[in-house]
Backbone as JSON, one array per atom type, in Angstrom:
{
  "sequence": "XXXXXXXXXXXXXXXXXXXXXXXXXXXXXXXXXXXXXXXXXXXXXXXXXXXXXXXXXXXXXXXXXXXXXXXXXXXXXXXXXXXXXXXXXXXXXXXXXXXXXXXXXXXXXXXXXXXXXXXXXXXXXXXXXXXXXXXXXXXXXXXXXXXXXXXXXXXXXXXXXXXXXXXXXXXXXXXXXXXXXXXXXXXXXXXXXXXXXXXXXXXXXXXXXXXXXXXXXXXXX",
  "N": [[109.23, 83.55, 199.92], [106.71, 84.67, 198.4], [107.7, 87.25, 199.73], [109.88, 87.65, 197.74], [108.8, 87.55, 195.37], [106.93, 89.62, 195.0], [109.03, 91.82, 195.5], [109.98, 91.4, 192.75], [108.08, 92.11, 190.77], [107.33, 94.79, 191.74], [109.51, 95.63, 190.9], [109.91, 95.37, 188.21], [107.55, 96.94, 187.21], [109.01, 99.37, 187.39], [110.2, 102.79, 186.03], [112.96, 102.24, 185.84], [113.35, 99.85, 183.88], [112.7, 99.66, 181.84], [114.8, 101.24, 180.7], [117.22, 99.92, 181.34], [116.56, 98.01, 179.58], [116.72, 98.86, 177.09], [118.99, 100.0, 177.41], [120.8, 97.19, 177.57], [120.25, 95.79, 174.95], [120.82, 97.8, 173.07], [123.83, 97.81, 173.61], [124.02, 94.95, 173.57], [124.38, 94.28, 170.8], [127.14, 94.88, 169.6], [128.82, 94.22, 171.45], [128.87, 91.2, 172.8], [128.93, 90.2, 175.29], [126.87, 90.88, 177.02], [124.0, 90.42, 178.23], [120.9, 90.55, 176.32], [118.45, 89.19, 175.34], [118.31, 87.64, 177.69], [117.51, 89.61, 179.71], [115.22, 90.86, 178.49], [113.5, 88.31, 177.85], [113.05, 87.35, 180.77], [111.83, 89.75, 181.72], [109.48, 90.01, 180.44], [108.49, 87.95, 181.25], [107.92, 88.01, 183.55], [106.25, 90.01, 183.54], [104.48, 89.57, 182.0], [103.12, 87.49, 183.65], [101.74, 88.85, 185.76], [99.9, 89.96, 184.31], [100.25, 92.13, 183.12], [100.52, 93.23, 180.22], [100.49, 95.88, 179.07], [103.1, 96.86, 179.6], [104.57, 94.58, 178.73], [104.03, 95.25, 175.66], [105.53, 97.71, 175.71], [108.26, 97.1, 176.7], [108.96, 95.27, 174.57], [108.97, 97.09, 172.18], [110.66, 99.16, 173.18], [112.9, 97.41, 173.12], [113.2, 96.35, 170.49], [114.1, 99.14, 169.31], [116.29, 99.2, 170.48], [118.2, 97.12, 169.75], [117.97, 97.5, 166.96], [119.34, 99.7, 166.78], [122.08, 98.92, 168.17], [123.08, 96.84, 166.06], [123.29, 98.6, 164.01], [125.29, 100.12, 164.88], [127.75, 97.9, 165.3], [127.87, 97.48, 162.16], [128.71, 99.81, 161.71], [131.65, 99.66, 163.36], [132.36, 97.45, 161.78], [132.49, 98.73, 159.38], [134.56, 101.21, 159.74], [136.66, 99.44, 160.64], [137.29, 98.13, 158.12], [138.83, 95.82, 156.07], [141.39, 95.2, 155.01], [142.93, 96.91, 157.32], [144.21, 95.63, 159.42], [147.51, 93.82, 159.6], [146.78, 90.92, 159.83], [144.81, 90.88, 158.51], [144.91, 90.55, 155.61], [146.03, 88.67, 155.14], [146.17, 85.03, 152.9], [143.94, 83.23, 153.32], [142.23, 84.69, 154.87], [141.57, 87.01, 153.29], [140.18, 85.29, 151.49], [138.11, 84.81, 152.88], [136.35, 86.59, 153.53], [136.05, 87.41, 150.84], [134.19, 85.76, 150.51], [132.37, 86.24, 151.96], [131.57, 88.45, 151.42], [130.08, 87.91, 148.77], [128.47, 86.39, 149.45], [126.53, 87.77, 151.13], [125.8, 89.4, 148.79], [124.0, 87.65, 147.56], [122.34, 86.85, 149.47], [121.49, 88.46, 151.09], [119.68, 89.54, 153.16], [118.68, 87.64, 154.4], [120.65, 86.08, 155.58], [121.67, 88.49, 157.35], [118.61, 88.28, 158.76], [118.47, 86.16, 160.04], [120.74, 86.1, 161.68], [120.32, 87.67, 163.9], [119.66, 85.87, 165.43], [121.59, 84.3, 166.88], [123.38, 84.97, 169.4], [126.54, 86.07, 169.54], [127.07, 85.86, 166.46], [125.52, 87.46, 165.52], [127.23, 89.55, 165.58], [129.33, 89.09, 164.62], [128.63, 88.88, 162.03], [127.55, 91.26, 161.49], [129.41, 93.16, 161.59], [130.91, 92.33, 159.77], [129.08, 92.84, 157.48], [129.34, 95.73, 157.34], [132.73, 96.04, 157.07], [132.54, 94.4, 155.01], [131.4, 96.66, 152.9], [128.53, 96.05, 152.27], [125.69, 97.5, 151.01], [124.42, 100.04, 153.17], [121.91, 101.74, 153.13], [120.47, 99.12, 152.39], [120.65, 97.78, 154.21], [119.77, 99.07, 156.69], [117.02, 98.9, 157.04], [116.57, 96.25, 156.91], [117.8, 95.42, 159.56], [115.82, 96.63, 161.22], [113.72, 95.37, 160.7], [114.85, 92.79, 161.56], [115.04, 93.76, 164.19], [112.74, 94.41, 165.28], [111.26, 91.81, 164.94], [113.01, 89.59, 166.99], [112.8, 91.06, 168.72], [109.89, 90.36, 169.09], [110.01, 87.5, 169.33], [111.47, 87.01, 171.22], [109.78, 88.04, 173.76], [107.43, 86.96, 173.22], [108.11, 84.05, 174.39], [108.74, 85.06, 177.28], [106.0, 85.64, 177.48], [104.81, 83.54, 177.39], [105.49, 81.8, 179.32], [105.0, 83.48, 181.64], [101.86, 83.49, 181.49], [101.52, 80.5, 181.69], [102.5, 80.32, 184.13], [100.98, 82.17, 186.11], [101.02, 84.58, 188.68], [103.61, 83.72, 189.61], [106.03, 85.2, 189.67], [108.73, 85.14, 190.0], [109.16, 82.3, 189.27], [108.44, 81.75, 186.7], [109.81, 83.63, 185.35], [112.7, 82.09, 185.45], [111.64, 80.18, 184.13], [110.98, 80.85, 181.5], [113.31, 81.87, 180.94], [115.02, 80.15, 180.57], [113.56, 77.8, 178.43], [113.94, 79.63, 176.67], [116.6, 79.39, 176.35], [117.03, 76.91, 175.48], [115.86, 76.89, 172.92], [117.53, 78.66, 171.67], [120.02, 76.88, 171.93], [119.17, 75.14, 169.89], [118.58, 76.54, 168.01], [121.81, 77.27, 167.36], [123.07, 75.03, 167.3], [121.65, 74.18, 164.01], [122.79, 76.36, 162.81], [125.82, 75.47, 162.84], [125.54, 73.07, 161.63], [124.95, 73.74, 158.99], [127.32, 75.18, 158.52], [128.81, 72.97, 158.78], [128.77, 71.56, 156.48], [128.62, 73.48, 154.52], [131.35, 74.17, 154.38], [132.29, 71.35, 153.74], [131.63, 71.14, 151.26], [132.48, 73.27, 150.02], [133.71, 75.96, 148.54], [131.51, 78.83, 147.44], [129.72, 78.12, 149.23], [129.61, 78.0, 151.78], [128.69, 80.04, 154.19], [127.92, 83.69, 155.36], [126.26, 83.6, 158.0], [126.53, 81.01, 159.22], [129.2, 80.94, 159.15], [129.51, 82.65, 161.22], [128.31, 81.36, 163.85], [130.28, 79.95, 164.65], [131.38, 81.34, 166.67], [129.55, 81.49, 167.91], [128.75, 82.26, 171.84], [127.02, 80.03, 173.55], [124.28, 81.31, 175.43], [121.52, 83.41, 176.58]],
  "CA": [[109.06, 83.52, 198.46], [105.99, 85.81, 198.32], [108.01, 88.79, 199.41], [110.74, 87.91, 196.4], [107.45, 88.16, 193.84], [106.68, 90.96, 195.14], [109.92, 92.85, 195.13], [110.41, 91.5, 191.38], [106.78, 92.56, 190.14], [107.58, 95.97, 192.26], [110.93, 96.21, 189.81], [108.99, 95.21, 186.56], [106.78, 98.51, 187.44], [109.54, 100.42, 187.24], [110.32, 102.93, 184.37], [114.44, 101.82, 185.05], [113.24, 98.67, 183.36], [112.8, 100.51, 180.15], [116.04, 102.15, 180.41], [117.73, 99.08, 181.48], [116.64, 97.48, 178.41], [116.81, 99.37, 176.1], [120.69, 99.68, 177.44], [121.34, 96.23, 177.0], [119.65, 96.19, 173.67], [122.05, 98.49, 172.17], [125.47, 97.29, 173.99], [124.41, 93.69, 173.11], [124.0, 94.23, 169.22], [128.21, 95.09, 169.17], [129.49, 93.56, 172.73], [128.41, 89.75, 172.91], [128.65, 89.36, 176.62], [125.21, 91.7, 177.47], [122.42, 89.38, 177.83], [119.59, 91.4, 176.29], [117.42, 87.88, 175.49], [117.82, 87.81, 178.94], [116.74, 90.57, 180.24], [113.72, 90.67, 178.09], [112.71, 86.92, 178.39], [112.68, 87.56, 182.21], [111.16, 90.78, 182.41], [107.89, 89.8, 179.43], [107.99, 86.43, 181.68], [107.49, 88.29, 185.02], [104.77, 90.83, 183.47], [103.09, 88.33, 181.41], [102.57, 86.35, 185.22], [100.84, 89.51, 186.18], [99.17, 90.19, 183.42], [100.67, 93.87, 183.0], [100.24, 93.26, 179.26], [101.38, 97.13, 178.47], [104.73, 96.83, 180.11], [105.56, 94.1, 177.7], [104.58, 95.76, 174.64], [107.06, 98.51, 175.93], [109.61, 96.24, 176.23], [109.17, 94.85, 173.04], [109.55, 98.32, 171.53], [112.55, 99.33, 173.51], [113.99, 96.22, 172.93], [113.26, 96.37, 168.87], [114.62, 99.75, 168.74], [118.36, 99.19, 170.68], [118.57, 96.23, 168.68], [118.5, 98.27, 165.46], [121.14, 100.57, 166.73], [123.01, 97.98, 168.52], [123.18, 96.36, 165.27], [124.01, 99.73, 163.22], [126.68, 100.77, 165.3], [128.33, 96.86, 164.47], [128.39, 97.6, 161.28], [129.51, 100.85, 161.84], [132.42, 99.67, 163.49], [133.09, 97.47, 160.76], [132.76, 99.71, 158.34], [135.29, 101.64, 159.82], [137.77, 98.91, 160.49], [137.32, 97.52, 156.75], [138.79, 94.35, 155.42], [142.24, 95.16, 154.78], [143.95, 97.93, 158.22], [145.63, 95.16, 159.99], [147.78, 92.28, 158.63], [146.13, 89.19, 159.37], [143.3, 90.84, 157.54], [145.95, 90.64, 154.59], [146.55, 86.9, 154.76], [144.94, 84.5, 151.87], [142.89, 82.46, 154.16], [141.28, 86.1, 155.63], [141.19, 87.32, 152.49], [139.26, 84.74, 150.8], [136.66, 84.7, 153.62], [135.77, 88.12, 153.44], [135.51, 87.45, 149.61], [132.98, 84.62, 150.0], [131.15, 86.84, 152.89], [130.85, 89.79, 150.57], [129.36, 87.62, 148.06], [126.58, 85.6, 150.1], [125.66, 88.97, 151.63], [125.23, 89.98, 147.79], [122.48, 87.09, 147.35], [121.59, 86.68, 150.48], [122.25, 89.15, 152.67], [118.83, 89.54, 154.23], [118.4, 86.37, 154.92], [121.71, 85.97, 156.88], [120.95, 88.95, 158.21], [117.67, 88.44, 159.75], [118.7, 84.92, 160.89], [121.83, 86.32, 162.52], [119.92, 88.7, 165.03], [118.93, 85.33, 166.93], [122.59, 84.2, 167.8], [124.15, 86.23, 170.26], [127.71, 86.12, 169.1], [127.19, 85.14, 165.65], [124.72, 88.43, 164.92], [127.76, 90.7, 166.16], [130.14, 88.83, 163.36], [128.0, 89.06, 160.81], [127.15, 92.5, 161.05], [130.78, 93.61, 161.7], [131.36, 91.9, 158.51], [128.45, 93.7, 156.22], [129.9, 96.85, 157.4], [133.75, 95.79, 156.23], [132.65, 94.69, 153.05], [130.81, 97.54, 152.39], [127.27, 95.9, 152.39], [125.02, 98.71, 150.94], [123.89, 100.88, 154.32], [120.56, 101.74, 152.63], [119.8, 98.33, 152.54], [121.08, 96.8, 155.84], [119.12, 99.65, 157.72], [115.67, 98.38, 156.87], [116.88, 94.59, 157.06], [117.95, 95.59, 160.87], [115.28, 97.06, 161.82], [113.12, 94.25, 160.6], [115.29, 91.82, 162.02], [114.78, 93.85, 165.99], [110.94, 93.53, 165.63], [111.24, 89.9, 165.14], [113.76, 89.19, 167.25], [112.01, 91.62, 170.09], [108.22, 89.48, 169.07], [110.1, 86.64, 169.32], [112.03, 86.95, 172.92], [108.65, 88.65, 174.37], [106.49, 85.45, 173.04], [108.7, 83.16, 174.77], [108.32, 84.93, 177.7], [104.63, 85.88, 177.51], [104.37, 82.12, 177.53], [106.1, 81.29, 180.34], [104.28, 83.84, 182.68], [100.57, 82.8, 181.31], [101.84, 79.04, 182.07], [102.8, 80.25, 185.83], [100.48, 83.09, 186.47], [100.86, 85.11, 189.72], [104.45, 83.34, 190.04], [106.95, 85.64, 188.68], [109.97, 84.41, 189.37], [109.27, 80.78, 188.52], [108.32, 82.31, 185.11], [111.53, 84.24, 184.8], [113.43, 81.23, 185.69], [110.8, 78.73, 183.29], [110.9, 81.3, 180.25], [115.12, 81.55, 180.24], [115.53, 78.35, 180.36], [113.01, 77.34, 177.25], [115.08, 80.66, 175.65], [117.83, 78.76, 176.43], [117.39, 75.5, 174.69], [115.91, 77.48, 171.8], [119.37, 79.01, 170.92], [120.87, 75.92, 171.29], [118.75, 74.21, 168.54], [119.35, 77.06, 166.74], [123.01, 77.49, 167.06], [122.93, 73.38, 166.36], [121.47, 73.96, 163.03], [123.83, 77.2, 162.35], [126.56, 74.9, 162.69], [125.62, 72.16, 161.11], [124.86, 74.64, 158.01], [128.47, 75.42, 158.02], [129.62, 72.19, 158.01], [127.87, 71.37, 154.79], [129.13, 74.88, 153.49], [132.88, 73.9, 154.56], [132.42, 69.8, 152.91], [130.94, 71.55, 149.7], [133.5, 74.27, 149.33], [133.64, 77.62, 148.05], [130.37, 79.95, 148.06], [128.18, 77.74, 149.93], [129.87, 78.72, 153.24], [128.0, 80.91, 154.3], [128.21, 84.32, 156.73], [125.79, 83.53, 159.06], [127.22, 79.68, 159.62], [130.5, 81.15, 159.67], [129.63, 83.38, 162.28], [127.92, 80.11, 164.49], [131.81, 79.17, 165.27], [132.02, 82.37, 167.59], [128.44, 81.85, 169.08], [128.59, 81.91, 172.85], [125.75, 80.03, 174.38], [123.83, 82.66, 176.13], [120.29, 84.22, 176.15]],
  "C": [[108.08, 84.6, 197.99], [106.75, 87.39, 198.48], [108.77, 88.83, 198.13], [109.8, 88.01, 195.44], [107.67, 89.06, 193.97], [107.46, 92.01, 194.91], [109.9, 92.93, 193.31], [109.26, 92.17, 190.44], [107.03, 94.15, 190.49], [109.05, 96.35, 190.73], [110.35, 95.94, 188.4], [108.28, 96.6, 186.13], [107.71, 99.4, 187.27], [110.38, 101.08, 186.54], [111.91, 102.74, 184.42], [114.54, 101.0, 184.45], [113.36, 98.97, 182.42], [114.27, 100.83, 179.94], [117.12, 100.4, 180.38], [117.79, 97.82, 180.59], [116.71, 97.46, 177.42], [118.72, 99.49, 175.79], [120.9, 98.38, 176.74], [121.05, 95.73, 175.65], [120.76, 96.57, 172.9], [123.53, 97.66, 172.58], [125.62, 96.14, 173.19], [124.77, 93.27, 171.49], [126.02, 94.33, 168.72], [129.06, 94.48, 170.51], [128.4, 92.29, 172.94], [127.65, 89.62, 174.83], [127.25, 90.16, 177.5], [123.94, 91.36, 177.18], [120.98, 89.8, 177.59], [118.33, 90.61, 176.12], [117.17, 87.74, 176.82], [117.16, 88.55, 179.38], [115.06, 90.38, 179.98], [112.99, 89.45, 177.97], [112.16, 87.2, 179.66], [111.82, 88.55, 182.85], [109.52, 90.5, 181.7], [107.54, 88.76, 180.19], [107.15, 86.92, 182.77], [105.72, 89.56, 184.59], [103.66, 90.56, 183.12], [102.19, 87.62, 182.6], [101.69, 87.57, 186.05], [99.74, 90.43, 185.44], [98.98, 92.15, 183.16], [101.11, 93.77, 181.32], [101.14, 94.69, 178.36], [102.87, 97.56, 178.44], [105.36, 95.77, 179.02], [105.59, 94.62, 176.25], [105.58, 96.68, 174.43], [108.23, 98.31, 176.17], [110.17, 95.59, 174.98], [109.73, 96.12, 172.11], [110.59, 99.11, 171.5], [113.59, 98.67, 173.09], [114.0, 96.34, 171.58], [114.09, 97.61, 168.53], [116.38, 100.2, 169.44], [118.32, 98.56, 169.8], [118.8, 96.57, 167.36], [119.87, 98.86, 165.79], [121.7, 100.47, 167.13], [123.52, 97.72, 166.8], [123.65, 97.41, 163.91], [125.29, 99.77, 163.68], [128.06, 99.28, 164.88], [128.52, 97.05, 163.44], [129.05, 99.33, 161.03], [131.11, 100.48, 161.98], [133.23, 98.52, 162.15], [133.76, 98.03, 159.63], [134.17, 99.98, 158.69], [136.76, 101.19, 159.98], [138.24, 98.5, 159.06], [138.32, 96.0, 156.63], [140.31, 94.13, 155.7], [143.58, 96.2, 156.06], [145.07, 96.88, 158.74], [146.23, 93.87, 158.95], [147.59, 91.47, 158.7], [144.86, 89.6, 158.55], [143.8, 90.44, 155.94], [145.8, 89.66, 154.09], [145.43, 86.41, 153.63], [143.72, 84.09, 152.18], [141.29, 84.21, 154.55], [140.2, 86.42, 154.57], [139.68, 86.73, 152.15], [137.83, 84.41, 151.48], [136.3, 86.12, 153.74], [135.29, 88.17, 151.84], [134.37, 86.32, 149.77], [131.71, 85.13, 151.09], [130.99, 88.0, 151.99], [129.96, 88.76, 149.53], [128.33, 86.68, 148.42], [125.96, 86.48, 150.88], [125.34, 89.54, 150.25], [124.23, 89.35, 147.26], [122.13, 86.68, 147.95], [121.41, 87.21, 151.92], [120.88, 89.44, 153.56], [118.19, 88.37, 154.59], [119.35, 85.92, 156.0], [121.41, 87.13, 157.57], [120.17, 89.15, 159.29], [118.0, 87.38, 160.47], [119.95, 85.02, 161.96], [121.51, 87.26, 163.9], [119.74, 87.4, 165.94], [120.37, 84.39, 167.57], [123.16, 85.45, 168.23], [125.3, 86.3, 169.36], [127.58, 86.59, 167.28], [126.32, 86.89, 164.73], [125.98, 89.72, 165.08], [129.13, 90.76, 164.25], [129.62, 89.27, 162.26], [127.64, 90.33, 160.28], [128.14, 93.7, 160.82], [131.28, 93.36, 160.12], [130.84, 92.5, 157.1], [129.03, 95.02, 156.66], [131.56, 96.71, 156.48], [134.04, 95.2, 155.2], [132.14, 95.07, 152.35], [129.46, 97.38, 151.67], [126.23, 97.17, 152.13], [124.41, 99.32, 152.57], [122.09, 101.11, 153.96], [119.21, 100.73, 152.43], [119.59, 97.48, 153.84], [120.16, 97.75, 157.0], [117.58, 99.18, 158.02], [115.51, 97.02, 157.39], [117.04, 95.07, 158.77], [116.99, 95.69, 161.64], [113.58, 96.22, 161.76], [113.27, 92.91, 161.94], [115.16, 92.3, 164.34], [113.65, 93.82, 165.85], [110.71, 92.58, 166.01], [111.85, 89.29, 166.4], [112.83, 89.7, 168.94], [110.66, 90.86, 170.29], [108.96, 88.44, 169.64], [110.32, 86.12, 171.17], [110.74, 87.07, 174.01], [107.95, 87.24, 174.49], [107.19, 84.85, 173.81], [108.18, 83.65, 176.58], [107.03, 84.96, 178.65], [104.23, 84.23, 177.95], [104.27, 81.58, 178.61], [105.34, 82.0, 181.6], [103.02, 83.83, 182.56], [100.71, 81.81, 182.04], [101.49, 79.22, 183.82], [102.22, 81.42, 186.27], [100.99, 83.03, 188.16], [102.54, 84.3, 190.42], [105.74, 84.1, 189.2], [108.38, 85.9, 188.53], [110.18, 83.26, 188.92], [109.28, 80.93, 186.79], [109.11, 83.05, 184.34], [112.39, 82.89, 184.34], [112.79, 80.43, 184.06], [111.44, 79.78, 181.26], [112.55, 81.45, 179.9], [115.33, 80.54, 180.19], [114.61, 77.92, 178.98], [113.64, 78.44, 176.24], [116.19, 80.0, 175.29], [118.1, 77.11, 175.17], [116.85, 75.88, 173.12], [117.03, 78.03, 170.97], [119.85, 78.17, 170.97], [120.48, 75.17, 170.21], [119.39, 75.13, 167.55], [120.91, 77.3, 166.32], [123.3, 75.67, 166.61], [122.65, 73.44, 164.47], [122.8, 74.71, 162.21], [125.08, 75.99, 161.88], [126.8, 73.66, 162.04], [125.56, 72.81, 159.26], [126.28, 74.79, 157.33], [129.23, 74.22, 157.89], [129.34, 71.38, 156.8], [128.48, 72.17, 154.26], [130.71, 74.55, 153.31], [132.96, 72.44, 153.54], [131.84, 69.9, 151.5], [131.64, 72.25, 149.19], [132.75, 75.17, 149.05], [132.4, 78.44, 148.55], [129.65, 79.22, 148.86], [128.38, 77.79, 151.33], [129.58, 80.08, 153.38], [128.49, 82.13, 155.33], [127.53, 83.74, 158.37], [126.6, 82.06, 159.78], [128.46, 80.09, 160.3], [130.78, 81.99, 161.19], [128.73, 82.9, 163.98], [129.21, 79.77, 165.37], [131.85, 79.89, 166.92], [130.87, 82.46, 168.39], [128.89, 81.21, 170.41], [126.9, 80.97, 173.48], [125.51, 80.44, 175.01], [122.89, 83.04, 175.97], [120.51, 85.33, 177.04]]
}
């Protein structure tokens, strides 16, 4: 067990960690299945347990700035698909949900927004979606780049926690900090969903994007 610390503290030290997170960072913000909570839970858990303090703010920072341009390039690609290219985008049903997501991104779009960076899935929809219904750009760039700070403080804290808790143990503190990541997204994808079914038993605008985009969350950190 001591040598597996050791190797993993040895790989924490090293600058492919940066790169390697900063990758998944970006991929994850427009491809779901690239566990960048992971990553960075496990790696702030294991540095926190050795109290390499600098390594996590540089993860935090890597990690805040894929996450922006993960989260650009999503609405990029919406953008570029838009609302209406193929024909189920056509249909009424489509339609009318693209009309009730353009208009709760028009009074509330940084609020779904920022709350959509902390489901996996659900942040990919949502941002796919302010792009194809032409969500001002000017405004969604700032909101993004908000929303990877937070999202990067947030993952880090979790597992800053976890390797304080278990000092000098830094895979137990990998292991301890995904797993309390873990049941954190499920409360929150719990509430998401319960959000939408309120929005769905109320009708019209009060279905929301972010809820709507709860359906498609994978559980996953």
């Amino acid at each position: 067990m001591d040598v597996l610390n050791d190797f993993i503290l040895q790989a924490t030290a090293s600058p492919w960690l940066l790169l390697v997170m900063f990758s998944t960072a970006v991929i994850d913000g427009f491809f779901p299945p690239i566990p960048s909570e992971t990553v960075l839970v496990a790696a702030a858990a294991v540095a926190a347990s050795a109290g390499d303090f600098p390594t996590v703010l540089l993860l935090c920072l890597v990690a805040a700035i894929g996450a922006m341009i993960g989260d650009n390039i999503a609405y990029a690609i919406g953008r570029a698909v838009g609302t209406t290219r193929f024909r189920w985008m056509r249909g009424q049903r489509v339609s009318a949900a693209f009309a009730r997501a353009q208009r709760t991104l028009a009074y509330r779009g940084t609020t779904v927004l920022l709350g959509a960076r902390y489901i996996p899935v659900g942040r990919v929809v949502v941002n796919m979606t302010a792009g194809a219904v032409r969500y001002p750009l000017r405004r969604f760039v700032p909101v993004s780049a908000v929303a990877g700070v937070t999202w990067a403080m947030y993952s880090a804290g979790i597992g800053i926690v976890a390797g304080r808790w278990l000092e000098g143990r830094p895979l137990l503190s990998a292991v301890i900090g995904v797993a309390f990541a873990l049941m954190i997204g499920l409360v929150i994808d719990r509430v998401a969903a319960a959000r939408r079914r309120r929005g769905e038993a109320a009708g019209g605008d009060s279905t929301d994007v972010l809820a709507t985009g709860s359906r498609a969350s994978a559980l996953r950190v």
